[in-house]
C-alpha positions as semicolon CSV with decimal commas, in nm:
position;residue;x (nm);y (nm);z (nm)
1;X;0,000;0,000;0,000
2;X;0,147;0,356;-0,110
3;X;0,188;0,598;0,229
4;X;0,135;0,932;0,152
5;X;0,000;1,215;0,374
6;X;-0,178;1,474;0,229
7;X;-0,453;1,742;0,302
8;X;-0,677;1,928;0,039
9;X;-0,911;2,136;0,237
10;X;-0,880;2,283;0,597
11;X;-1,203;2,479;0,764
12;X;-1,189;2,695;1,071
13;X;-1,495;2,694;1,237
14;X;-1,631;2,911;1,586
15;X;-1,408;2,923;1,860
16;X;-1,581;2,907;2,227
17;X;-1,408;2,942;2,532
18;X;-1,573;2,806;2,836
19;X;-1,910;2,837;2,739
20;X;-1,919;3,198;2,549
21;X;-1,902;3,158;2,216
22;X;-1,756;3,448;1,965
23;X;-1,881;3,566;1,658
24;X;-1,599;3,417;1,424
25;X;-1,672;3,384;1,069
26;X;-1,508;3,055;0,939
27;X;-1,163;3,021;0,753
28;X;-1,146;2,786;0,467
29;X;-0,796;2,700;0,350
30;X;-0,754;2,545;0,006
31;X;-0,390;2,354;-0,038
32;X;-0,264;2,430;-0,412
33;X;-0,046;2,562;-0,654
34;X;-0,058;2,969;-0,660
35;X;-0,102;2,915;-0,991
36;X;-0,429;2,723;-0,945
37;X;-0,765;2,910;-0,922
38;X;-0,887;2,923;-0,556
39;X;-1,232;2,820;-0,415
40;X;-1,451;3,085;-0,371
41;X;-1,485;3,189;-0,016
42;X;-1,115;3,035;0,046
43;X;-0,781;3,140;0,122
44;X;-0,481;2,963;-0,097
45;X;-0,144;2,832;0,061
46;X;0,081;2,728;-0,156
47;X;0,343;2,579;0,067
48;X;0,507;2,943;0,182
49;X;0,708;2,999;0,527
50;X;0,483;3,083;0,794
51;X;0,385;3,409;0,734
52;X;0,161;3,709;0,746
53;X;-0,038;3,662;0,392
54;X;-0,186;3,981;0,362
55;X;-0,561;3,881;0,403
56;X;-0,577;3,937;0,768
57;X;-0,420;3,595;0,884
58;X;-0,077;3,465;0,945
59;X;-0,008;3,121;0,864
60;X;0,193;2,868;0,645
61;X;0,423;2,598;0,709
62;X;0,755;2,540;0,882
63;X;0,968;2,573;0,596
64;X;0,907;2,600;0,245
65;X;0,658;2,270;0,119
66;X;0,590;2,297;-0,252
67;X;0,474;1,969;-0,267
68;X;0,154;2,086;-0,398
69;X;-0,093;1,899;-0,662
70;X;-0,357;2,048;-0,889
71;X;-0,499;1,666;-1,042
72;X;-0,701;1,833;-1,326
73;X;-0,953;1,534;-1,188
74;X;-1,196;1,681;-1,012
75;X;-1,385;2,044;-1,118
76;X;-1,419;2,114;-0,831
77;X;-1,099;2,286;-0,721
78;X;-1,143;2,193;-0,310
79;X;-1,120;1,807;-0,368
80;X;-0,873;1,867;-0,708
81;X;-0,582;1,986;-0,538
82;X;-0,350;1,903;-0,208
83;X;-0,031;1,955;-0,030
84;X;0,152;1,677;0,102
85;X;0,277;1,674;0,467
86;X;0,587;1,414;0,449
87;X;0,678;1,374;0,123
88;X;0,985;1,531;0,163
89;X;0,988;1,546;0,552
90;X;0,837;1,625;0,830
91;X;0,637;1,940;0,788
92;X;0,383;2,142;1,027
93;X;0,145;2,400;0,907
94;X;0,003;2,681;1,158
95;X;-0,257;2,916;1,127
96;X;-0,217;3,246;1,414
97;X;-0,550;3,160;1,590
98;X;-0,709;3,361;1,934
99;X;-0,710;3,188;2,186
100;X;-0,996;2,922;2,220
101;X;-1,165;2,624;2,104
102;X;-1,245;2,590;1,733
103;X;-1,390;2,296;1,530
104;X;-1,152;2,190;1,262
105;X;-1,284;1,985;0,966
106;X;-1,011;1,806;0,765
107;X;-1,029;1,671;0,463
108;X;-0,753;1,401;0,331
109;X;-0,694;1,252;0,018
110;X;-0,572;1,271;-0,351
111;X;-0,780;1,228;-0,582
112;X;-0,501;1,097;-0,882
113;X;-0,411;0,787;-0,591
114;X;-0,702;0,544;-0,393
115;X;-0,419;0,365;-0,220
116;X;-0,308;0,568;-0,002
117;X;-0,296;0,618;0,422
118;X;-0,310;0,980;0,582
119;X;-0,276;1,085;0,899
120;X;-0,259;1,410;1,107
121;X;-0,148;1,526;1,446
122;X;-0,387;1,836;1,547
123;X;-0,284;1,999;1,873
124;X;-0,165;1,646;1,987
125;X;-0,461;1,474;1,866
126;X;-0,378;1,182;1,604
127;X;-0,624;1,183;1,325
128;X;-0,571;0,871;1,129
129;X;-0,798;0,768;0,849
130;X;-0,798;0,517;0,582
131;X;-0,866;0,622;0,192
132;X;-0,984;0,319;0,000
133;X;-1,274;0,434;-0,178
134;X;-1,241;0,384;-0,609
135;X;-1,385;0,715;-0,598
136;X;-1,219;1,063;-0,618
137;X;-1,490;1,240;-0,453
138;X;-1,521;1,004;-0,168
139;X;-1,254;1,147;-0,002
140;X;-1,203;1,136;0,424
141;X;-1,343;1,391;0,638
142;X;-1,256;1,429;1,006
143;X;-1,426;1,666;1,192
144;X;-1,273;1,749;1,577
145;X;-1,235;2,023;1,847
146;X;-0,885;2,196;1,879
147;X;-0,761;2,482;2,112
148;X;-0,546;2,760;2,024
């Protein structure tokens, strides 16, 4: 079975602290070549250095990860493209977050590859699915809580 660890599609969703909840529109992060057209209603990493961006958010990755994918598969852009997390090492991604408790939905998979195992460490939570669908579009979705 091929190992690869990828991830397409990263959402942000409200944060609550105790039990107050903020008004916190959600952050949709599309992994993808800056050449690539970008979701609408997402924000595009490429594989850049952490960084301020220029939208209003700082994030990126620990070092430079161009490992990015644009299949030309699927038309629709969020499940068509990907980044992967180990191909060439061990890389983290970080998004500059208040402090709280958000919702993060994940979703994992390549759509050019059905054999294929990904995994994700999320504030020291392991997320560990396996992709065997035929399918492109059946990709993995994990949905969790995470604080900042």
């Amino acid at each position: 079975m091929k190992t690869t660890k990828t991830i397409m599609t990263l959402m942000l969703l409200c944060p609550v602290l105790s039990s107050v909840t903020f008004a916190f529109d959600p952050i949709y992060i599309n992994f993808q070549p800056a050449a690539s057209p970008v979701p609408a209603g997402y924000l595009a990493d490429g594989g850049d250095n952490y960084g301020d961006r220029g939208n209003g958010y700082s994030y990126g990755w620990d070092g430079d990860n161009f490992e990015v994918r644009d299949r030309n598969i699927d038309p629709d852009q969020r499940y068509d493209t990907l980044n992967h997390f180990q191909k060439s090492g061990t890389d983290s991604w970080e998004i500059e977050l208040p402090n709280g408790t958000y919702d993060v939905d994940v979703v994992f998979g390549d759509p050019g590859y059905t054999d294929q195992v990904n995994d994700m460490n999320v504030e020291g939570i392991m997320l560990c699915l396996l992709y065997t669908s035929p399918s492109p579009r059946d990709l993995s979705t994990s949905r969790m809580p995470s604080s900042a």
